[in-house]
PyMOL Python script that loads the backbone (N, CA, C, O; Angstrom):
from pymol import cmd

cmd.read_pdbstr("""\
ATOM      1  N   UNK A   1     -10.330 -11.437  -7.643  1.00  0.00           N
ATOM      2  CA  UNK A   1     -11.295 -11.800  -6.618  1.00  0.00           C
ATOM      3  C   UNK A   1     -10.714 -12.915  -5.765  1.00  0.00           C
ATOM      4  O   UNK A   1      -9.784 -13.622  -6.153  1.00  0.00           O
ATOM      5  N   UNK A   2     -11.247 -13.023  -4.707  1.00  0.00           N
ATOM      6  CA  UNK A   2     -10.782 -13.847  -3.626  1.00  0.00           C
ATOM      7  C   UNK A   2     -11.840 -15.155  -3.655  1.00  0.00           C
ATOM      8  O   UNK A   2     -13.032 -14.904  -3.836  1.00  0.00           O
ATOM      9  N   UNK A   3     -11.328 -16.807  -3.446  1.00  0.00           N
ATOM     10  CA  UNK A   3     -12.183 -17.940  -3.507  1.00  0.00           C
ATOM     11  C   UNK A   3     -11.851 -18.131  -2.422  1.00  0.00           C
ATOM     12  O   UNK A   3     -11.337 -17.247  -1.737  1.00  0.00           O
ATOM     13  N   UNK A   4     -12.073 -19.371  -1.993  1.00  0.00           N
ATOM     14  CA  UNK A   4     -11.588 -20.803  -1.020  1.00  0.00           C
ATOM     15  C   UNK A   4     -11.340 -22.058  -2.235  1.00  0.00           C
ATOM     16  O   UNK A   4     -12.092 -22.459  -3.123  1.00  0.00           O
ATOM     17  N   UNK A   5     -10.397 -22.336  -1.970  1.00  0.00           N
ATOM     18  CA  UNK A   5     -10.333 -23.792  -2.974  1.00  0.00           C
ATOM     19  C   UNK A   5      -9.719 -24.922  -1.614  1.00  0.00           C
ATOM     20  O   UNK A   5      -8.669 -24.956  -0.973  1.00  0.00           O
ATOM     21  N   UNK A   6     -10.770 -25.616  -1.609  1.00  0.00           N
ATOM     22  CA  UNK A   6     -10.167 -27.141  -0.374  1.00  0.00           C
ATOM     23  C   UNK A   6      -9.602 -26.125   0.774  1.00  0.00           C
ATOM     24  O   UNK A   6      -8.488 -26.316   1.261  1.00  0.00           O
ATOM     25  N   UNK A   7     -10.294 -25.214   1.114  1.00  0.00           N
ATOM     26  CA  UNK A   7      -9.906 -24.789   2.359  1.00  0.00           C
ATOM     27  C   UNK A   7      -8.978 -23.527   2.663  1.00  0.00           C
ATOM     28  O   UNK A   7      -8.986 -22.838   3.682  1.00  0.00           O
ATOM     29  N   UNK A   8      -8.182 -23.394   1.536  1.00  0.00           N
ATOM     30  CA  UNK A   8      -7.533 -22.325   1.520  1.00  0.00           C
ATOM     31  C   UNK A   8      -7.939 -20.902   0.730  1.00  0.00           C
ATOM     32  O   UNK A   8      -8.652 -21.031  -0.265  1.00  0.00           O
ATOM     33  N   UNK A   9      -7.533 -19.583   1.110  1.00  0.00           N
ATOM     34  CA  UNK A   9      -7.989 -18.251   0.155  1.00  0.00           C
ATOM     35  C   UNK A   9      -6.931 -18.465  -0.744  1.00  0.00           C
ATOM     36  O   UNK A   9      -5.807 -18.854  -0.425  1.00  0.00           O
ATOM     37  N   UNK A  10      -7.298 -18.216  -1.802  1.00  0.00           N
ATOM     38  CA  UNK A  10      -6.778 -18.312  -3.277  1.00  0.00           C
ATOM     39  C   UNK A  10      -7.626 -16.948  -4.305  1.00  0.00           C
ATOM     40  O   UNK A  10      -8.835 -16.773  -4.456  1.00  0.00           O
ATOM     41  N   UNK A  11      -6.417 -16.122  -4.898  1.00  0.00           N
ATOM     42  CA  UNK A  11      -6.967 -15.168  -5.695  1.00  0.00           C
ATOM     43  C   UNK A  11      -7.151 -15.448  -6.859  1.00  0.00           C
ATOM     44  O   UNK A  11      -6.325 -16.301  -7.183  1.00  0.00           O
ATOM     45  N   UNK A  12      -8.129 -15.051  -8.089  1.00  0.00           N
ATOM     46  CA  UNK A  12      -8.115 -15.379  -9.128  1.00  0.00           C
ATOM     47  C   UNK A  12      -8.544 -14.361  -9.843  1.00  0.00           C
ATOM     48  O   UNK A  12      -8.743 -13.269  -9.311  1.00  0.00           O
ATOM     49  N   UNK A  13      -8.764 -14.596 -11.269  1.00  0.00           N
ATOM     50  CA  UNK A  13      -9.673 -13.418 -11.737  1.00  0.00           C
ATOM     51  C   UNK A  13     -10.709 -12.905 -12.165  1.00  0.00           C
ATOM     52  O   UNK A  13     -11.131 -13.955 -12.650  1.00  0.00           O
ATOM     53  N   UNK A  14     -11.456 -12.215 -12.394  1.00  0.00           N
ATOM     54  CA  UNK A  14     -12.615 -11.840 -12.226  1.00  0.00           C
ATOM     55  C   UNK A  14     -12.545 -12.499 -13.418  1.00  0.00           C
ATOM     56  O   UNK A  14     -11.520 -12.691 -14.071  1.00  0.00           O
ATOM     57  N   UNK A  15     -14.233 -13.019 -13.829  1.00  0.00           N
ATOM     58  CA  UNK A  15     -15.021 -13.946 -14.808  1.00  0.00           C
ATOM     59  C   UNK A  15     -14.074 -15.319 -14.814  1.00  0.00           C
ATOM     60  O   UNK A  15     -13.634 -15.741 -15.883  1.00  0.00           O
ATOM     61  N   UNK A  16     -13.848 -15.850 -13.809  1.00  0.00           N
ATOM     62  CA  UNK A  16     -12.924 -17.024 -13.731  1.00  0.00           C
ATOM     63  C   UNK A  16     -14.452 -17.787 -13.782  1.00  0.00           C
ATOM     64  O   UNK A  16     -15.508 -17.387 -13.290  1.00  0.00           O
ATOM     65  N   UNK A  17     -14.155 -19.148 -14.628  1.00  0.00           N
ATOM     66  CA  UNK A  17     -15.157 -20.324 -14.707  1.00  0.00           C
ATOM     67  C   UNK A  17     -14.248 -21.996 -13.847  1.00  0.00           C
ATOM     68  O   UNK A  17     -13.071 -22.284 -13.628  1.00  0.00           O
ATOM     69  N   UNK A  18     -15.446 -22.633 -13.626  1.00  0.00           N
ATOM     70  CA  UNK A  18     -14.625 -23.118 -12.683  1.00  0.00           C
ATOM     71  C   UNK A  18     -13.582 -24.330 -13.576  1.00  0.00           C
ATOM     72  O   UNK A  18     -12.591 -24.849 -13.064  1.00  0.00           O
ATOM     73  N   UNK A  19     -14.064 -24.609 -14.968  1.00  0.00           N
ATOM     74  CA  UNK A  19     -12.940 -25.204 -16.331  1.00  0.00           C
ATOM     75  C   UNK A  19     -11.567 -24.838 -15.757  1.00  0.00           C
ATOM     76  O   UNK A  19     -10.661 -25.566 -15.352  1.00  0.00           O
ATOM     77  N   UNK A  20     -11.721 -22.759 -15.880  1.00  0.00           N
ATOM     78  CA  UNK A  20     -10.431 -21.698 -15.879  1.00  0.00           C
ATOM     79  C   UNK A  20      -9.704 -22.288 -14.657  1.00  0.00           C
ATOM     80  O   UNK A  20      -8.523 -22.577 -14.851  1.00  0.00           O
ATOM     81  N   UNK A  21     -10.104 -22.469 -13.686  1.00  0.00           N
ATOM     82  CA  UNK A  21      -9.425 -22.581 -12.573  1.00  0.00           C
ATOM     83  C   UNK A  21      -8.973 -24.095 -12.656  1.00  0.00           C
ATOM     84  O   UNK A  21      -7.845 -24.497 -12.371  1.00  0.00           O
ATOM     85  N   UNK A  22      -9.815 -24.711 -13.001  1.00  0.00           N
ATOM     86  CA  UNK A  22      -8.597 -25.973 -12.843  1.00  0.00           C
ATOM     87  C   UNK A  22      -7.738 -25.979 -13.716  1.00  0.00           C
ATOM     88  O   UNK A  22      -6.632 -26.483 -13.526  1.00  0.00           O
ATOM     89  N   UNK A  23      -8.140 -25.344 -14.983  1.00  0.00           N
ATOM     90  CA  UNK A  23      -6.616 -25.349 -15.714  1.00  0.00           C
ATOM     91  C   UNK A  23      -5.445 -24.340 -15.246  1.00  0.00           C
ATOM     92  O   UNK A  23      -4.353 -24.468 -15.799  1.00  0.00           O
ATOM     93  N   UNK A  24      -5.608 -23.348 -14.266  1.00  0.00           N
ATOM     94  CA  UNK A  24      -5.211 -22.588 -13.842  1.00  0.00           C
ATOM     95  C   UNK A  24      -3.956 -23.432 -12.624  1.00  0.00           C
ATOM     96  O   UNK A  24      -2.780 -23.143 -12.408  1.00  0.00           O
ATOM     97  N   UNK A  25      -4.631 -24.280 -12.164  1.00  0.00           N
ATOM     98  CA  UNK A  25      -4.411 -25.244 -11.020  1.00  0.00           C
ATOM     99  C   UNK A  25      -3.910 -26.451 -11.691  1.00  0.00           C
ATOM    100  O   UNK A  25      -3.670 -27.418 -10.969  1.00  0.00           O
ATOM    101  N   UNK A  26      -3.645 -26.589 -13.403  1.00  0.00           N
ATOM    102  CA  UNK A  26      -3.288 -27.542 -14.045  1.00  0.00           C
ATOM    103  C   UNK A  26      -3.485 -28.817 -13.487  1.00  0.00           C
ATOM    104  O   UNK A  26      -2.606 -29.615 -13.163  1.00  0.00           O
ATOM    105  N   UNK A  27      -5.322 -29.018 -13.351  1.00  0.00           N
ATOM    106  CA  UNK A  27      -5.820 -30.286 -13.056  1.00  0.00           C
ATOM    107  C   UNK A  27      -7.110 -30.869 -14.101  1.00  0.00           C
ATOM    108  O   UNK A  27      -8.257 -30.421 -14.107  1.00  0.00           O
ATOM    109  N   UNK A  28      -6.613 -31.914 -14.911  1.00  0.00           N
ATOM    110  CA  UNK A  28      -7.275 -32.767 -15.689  1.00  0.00           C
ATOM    111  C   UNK A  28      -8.910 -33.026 -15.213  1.00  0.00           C
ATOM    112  O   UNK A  28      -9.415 -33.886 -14.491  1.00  0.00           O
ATOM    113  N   UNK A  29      -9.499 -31.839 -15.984  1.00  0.00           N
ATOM    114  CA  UNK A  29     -11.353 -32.099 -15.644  1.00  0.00           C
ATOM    115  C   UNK A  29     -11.767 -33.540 -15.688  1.00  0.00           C
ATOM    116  O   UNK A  29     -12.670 -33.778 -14.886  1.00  0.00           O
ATOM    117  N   UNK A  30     -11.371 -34.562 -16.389  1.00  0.00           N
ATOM    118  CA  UNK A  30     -11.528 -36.326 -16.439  1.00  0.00           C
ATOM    119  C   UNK A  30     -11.612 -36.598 -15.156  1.00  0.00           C
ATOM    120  O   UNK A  30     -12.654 -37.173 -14.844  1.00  0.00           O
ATOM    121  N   UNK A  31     -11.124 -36.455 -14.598  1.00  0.00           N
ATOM    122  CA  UNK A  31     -10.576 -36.760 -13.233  1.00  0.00           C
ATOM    123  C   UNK A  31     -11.286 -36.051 -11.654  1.00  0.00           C
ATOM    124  O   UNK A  31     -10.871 -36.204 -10.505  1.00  0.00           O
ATOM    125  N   UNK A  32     -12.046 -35.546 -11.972  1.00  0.00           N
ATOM    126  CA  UNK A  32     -12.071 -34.742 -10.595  1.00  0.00           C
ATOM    127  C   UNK A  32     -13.831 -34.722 -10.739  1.00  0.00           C
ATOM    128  O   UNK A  32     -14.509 -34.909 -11.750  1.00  0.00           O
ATOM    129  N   UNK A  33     -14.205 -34.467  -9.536  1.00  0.00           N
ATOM    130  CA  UNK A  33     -15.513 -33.636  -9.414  1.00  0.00           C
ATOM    131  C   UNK A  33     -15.734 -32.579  -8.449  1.00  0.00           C
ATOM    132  O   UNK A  33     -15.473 -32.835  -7.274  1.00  0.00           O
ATOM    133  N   UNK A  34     -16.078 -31.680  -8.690  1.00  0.00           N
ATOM    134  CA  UNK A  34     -15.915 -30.545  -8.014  1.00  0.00           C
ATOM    135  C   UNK A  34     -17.043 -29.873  -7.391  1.00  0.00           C
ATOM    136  O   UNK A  34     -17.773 -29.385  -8.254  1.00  0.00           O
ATOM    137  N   UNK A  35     -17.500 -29.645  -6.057  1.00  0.00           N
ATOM    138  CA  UNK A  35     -18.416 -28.757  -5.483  1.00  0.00           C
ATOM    139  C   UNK A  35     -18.133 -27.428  -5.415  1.00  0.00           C
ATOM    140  O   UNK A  35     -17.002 -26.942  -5.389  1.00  0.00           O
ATOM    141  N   UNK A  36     -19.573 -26.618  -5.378  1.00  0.00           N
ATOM    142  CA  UNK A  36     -19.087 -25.185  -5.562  1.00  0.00           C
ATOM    143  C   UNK A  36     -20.161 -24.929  -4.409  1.00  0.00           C
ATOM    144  O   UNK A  36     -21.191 -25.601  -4.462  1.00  0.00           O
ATOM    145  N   UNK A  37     -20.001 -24.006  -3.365  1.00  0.00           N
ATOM    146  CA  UNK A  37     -20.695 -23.654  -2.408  1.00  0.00           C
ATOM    147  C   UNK A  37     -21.655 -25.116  -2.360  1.00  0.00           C
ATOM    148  O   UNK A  37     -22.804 -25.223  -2.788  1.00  0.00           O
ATOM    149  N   UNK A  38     -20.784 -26.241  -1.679  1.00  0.00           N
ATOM    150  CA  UNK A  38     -21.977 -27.018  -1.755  1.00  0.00           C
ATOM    151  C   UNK A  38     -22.622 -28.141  -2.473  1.00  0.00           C
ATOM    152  O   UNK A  38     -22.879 -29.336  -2.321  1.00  0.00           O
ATOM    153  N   UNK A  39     -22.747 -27.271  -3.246  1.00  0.00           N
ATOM    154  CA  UNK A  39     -23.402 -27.964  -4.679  1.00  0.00           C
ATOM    155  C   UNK A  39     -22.804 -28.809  -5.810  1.00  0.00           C
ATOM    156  O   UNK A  39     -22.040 -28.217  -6.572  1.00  0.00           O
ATOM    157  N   UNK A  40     -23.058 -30.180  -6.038  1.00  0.00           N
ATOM    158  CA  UNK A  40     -22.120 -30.836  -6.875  1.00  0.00           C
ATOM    159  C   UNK A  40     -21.975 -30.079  -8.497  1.00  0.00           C
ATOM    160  O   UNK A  40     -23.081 -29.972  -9.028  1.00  0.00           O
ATOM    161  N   UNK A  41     -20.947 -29.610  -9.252  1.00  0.00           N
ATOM    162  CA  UNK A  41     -21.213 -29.190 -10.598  1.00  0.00           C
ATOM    163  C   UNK A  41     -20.700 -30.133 -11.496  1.00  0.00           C
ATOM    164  O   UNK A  41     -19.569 -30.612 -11.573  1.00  0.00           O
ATOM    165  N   UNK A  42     -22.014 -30.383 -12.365  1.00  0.00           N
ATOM    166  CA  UNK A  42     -22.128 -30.974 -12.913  1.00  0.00           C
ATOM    167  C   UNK A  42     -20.742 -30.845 -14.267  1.00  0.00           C
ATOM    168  O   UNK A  42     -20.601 -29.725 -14.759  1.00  0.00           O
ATOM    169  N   UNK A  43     -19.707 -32.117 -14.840  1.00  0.00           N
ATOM    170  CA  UNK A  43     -18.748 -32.044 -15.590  1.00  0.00           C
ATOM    171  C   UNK A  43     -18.877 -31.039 -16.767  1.00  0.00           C
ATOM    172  O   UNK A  43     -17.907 -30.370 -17.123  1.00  0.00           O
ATOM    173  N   UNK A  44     -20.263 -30.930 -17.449  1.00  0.00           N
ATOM    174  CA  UNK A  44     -20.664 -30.749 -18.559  1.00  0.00           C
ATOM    175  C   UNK A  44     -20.808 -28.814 -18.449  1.00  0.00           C
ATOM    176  O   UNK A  44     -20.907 -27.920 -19.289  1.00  0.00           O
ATOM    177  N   UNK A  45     -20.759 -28.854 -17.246  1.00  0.00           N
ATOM    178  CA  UNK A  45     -21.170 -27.231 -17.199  1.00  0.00           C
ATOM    179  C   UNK A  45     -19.810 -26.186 -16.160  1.00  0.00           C
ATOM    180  O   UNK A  45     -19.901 -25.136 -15.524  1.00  0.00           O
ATOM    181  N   UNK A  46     -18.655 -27.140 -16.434  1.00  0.00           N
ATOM    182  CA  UNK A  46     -17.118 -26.489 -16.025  1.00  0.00           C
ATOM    183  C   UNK A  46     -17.049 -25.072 -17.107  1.00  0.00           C
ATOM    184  O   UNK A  46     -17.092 -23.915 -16.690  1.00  0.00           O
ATOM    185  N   UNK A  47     -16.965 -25.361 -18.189  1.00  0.00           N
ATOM    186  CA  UNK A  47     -16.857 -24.267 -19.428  1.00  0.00           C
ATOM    187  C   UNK A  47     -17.574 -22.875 -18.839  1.00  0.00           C
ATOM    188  O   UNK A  47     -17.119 -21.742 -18.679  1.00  0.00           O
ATOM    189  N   UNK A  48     -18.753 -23.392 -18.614  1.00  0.00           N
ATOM    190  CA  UNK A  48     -19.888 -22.091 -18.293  1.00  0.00           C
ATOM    191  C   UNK A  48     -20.085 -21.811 -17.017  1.00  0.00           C
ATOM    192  O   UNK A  48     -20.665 -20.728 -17.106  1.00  0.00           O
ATOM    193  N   UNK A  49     -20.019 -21.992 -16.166  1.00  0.00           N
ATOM    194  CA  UNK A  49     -20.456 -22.311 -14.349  1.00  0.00           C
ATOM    195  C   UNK A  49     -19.070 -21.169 -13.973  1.00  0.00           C
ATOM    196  O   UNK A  49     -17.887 -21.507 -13.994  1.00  0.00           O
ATOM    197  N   UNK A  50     -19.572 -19.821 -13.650  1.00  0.00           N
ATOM    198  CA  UNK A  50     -18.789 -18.986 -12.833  1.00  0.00           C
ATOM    199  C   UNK A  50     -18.398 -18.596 -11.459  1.00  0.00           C
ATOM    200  O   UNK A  50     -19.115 -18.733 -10.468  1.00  0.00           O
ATOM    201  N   UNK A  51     -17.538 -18.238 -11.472  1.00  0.00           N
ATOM    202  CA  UNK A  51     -17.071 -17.858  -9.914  1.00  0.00           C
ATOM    203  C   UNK A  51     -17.052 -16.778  -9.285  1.00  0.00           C
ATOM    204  O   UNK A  51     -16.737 -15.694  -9.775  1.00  0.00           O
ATOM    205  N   UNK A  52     -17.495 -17.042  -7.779  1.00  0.00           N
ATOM    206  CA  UNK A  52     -17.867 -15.102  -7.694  1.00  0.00           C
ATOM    207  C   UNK A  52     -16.961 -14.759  -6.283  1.00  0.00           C
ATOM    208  O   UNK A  52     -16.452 -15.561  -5.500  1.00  0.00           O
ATOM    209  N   UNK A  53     -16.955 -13.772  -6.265  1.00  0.00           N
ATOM    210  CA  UNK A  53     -16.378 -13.765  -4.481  1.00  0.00           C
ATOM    211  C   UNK A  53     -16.656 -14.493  -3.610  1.00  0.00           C
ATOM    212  O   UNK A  53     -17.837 -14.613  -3.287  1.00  0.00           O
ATOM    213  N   UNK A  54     -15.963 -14.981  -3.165  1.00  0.00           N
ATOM    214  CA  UNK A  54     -16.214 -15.568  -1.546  1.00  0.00           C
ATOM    215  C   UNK A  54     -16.447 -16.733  -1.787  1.00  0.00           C
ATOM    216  O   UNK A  54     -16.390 -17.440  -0.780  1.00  0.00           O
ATOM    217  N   UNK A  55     -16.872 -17.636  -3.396  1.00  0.00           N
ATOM    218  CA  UNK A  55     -17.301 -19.083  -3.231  1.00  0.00           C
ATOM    219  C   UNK A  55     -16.267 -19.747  -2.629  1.00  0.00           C
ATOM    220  O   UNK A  55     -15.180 -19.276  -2.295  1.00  0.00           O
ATOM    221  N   UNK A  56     -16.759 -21.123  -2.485  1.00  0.00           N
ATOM    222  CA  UNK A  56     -15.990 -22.124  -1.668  1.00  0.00           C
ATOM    223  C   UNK A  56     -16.118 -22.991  -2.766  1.00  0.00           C
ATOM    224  O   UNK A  56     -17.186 -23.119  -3.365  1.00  0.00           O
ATOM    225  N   UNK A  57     -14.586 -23.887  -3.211  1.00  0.00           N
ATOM    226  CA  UNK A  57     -14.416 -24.769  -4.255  1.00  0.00           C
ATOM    227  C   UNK A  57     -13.790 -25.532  -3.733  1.00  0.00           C
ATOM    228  O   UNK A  57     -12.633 -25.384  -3.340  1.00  0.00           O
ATOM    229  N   UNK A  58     -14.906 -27.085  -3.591  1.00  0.00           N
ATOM    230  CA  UNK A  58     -13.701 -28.375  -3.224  1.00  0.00           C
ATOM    231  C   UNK A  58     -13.779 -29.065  -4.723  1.00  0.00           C
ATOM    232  O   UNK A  58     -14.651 -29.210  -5.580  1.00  0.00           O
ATOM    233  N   UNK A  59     -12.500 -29.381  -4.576  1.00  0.00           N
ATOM    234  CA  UNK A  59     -11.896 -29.979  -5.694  1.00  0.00           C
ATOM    235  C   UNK A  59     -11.187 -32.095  -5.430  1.00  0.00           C
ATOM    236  O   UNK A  59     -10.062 -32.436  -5.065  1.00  0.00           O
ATOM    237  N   UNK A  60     -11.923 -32.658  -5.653  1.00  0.00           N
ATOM    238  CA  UNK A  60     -11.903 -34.266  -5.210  1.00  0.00           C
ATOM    239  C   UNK A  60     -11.398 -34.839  -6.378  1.00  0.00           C
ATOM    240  O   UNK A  60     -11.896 -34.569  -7.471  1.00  0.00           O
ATOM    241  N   UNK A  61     -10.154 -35.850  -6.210  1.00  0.00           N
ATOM    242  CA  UNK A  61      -9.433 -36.161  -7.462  1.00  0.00           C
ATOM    243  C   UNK A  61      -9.825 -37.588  -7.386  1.00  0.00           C
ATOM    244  O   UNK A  61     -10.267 -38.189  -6.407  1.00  0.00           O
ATOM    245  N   UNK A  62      -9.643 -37.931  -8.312  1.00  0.00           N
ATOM    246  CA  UNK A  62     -10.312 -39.623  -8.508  1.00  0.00           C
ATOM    247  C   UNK A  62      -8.615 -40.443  -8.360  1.00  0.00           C
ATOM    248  O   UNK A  62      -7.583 -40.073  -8.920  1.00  0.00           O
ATOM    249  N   UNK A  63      -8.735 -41.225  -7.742  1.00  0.00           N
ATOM    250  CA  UNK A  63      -7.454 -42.244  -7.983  1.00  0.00           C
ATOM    251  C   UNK A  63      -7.583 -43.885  -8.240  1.00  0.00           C
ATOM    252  O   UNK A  63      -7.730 -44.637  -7.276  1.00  0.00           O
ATOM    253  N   UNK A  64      -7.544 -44.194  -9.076  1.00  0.00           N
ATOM    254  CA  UNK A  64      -7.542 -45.367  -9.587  1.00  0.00           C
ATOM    255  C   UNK A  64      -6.922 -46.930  -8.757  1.00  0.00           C
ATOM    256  O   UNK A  64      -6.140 -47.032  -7.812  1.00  0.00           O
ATOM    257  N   UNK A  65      -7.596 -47.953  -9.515  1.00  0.00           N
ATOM    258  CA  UNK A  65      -7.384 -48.751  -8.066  1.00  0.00           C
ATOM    259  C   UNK A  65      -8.524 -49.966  -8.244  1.00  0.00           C
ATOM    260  O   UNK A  65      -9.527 -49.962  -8.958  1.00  0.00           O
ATOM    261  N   UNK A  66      -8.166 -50.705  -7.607  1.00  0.00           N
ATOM    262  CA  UNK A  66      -9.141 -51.522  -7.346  1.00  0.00           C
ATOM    263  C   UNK A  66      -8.380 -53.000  -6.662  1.00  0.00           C
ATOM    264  O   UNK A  66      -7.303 -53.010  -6.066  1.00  0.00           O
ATOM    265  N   UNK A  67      -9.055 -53.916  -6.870  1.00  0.00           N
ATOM    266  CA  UNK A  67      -8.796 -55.498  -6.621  1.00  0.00           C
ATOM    267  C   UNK A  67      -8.000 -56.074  -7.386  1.00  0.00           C
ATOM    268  O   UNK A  67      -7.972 -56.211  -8.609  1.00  0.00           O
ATOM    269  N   UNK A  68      -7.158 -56.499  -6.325  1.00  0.00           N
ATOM    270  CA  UNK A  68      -5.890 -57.533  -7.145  1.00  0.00           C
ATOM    271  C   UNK A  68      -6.114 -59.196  -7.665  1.00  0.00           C
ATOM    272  O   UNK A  68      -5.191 -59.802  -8.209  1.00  0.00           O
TER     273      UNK A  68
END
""", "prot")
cmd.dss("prot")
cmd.show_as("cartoon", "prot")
cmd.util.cbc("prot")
cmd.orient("prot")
């Protein structure tokens, strides 16, 4: 099946969860929060939360940091 991830078409495979894809994309779930059409998904529900044609997945990485 065909997504959007941050803007680009990206193929994946059918019953992909959105966990699958970042490990797919070898990116550390700790780290990121991810919208799916939109909608913020919640960390706890990566495992279970599926992907269907045509969604749109932004993927926002946390970078560490602060005051010196």
């Amino acid at each position: 099946m065909n997504i959007h991830v941050n803007g680009e078409s990206r193929g994946t495979g059918d019953g992909q969860t959105v966990a699958g894809l970042l490990r797919e994309l070898d990116i550390r779930t700790d780290r990121v929060a991810v919208e799916l059409n939109l909608e913020i998904v919640d960390r706890h529900d990566f495992e279970t939360r599926g992907l269907h044609e045509g969604d749109r997945v932004e993927i926002l990485s946390f970078i560490g940091g602060g005051a010196e």
